[in-house]
N, C-alpha and C positions, 0 to 999 in steps of 0.2 A: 487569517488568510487574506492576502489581498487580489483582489478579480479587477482584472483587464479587460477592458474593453474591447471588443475584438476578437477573444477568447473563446471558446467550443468545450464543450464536452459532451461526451459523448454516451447512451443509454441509461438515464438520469429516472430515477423510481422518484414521485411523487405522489403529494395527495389533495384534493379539492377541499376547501374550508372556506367558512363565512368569516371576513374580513370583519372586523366590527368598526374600523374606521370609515369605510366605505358603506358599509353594508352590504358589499356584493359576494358573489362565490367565486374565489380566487383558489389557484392553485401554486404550492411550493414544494420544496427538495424535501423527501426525505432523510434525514439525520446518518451518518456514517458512510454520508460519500462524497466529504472533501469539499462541500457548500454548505454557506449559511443558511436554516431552514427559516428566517424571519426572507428572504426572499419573496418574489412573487414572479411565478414564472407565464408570460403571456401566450394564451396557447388559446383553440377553439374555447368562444362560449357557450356554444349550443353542448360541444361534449363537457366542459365541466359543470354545466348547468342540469344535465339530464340525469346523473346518477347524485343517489346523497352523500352527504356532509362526511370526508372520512375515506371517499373513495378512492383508491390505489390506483395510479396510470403509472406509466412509460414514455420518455419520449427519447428519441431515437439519438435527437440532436439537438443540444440547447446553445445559445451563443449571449454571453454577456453585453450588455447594452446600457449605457447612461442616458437617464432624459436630463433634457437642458437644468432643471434644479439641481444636478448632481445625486439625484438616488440611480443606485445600480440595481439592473431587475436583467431577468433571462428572458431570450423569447425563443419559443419551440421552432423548430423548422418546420415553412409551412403550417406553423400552428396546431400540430398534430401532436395528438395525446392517446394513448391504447391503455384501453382498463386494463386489468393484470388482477389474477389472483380472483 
């Protein structure tokens, strides 16, 4: 699947994990919605920080973005993430 930049989608279920390249607590897509789940989607860290390793959110609205090296990541609108479940 190739993602543009530019690009939206819309009510995206993910989950918080520990990055082990980073070491931080990042969040991606869950699996069977049309994204890659090696992603990282840029959202509040104080909410993906607060709940543990595994935790299920929502976000309303994600928009595809390149940084200058050319890796493609999502960022939430607003940066808003809602636990679910």
């Amino acid at each position: 699947m190739e993602l543009i930049a530019g690009n939206y989608y819309e009510n995206i279920k993910c989950e918080n994990f520990n990055d082990k390249e980073t070491g931080r607590i990042r969040v991606r897509p869950l699996s069977g919605q049309n994204l890659p789940t090696n992603l990282v989607i840029e959202c509040s860290k104080s909410e993906r920080e607060l709940h543990p390793i595994g935790t299920k959110f929502i976000t309303k609205n994600v928009k595809v973005c390149q940084k200058p090296d050319g890796r493609i990541y999502l960022r939430a609108k607003d940066q808003f993430i809602k636990k679910i479940g």
